[in-house]
C-alpha positions as CSV (number, residue, x, y, z in Angstrom):
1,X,33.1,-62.8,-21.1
2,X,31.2,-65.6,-19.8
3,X,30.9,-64.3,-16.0
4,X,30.2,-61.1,-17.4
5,X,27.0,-62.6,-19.0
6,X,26.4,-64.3,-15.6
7,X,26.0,-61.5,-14.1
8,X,23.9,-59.4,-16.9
9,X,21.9,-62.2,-16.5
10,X,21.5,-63.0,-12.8
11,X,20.7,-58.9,-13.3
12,X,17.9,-58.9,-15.8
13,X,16.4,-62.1,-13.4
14,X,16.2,-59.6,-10.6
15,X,15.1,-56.6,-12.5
16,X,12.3,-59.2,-13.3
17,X,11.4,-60.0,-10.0
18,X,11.5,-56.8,-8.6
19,X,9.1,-55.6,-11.7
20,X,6.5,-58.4,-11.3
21,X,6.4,-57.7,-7.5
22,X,5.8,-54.1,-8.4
23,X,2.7,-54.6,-10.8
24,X,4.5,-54.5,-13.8
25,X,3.8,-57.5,-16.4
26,X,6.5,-58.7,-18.0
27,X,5.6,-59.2,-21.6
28,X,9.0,-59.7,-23.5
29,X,13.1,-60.5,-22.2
30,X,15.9,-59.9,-24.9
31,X,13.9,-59.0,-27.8
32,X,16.9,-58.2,-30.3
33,X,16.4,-57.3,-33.9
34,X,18.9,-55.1,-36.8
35,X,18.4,-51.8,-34.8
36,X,19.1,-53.2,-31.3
37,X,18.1,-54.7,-28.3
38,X,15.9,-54.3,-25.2
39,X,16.4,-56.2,-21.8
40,X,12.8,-55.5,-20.7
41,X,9.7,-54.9,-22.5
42,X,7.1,-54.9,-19.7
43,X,3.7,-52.8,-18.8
44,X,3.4,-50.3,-15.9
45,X,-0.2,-51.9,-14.8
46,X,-0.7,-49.1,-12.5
47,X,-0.1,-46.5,-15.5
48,X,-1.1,-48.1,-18.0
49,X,2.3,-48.0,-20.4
50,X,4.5,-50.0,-22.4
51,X,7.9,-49.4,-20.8
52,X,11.6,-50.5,-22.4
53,X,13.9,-51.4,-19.8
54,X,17.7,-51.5,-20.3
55,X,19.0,-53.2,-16.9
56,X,22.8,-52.6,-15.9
57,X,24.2,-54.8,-13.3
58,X,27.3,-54.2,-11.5
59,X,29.5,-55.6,-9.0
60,X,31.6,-52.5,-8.0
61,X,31.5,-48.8,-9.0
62,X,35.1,-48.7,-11.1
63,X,33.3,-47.2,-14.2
64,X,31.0,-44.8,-12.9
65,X,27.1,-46.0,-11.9
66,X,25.0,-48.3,-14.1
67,X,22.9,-45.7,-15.7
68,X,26.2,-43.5,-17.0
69,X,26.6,-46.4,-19.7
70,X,23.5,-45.7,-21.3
71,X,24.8,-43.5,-23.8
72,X,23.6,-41.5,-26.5
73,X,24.6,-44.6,-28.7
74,X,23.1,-47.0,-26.3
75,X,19.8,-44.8,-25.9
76,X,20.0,-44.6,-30.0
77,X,19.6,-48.2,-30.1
78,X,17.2,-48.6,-27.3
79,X,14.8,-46.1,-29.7
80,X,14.9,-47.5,-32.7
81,X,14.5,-51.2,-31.3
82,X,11.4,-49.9,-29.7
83,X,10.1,-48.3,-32.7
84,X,10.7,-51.8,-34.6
85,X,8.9,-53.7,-31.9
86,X,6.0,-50.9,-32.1
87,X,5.9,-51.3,-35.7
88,X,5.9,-55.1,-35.8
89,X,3.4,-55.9,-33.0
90,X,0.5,-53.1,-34.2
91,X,0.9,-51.0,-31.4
92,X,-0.5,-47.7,-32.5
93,X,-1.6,-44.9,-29.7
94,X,0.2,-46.4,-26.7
95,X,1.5,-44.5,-23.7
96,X,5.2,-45.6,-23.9
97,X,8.3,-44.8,-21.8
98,X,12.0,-45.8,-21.4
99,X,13.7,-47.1,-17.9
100,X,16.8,-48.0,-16.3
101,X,17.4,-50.2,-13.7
102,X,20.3,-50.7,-12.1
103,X,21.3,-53.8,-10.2
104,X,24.3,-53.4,-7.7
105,X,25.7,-56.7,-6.3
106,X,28.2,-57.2,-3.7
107,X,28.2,-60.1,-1.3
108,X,25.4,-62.2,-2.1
109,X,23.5,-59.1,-1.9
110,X,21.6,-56.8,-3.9
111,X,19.9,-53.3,-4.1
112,X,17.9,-52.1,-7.0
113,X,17.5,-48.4,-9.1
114,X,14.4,-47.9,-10.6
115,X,15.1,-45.2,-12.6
116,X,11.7,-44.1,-14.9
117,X,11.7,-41.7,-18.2
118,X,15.2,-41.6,-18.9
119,X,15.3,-41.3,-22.1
């Protein structure tokens, strides 16, 4: 369990990077509450939008690619977590959208999937 979170982590610290060096601001990391929890919450500078990123990191492609594990139970989550952090920071009229980014590590080496809207 522990490497596991090592490598979520080491995941989401790259997703980060790659964001930031992207023109994306990074505005929250981990923000969990009773309906779920987000990875990312950053803004698109360019576009102008709130986006939720759920980052999946893996080392090898046993169970399928990053994104298949966002489920409809996962996605659920992801929505209603949004909604709450909506809700509790005043953010009314906002352009918002939902993201995945997967993180593939193998050798000290990494690529990354930016994949926008896909929820």
């Amino acid at each position: 369990m522990y490497i596991k979170k090592q490598v979520g982590d080491y995941g989401e610290d790259l997703a980060c990077e790659y964001l930031i060096n992207n023109n994306y601001k990074i505005i929250k990391r981990n923000f969990r509450c009773k309906q779920g929890e987000i990875d990312i919450i950053a803004k698109d500078i360019q576009k102008n939008e709130l986006v939720f990123i759920e980052v999946k990191t893996r080392l090898n492609f046993h169970f399928g690619s990053p994104a298949q594990s966002v489920n409809s139970i996962k996605q659920m989550h992801i929505i209603n977590a949004s909604k709450y952090y909506i809700y509790k920071n005043s953010l009314n009229n906002c352009f918002i959208r939902f993201d995945v980014i997967e993180v593939f590590v193998k050798n000290y080496q990494f690529k990354i999937n930016h994949i926008k809207q896909i929820i």
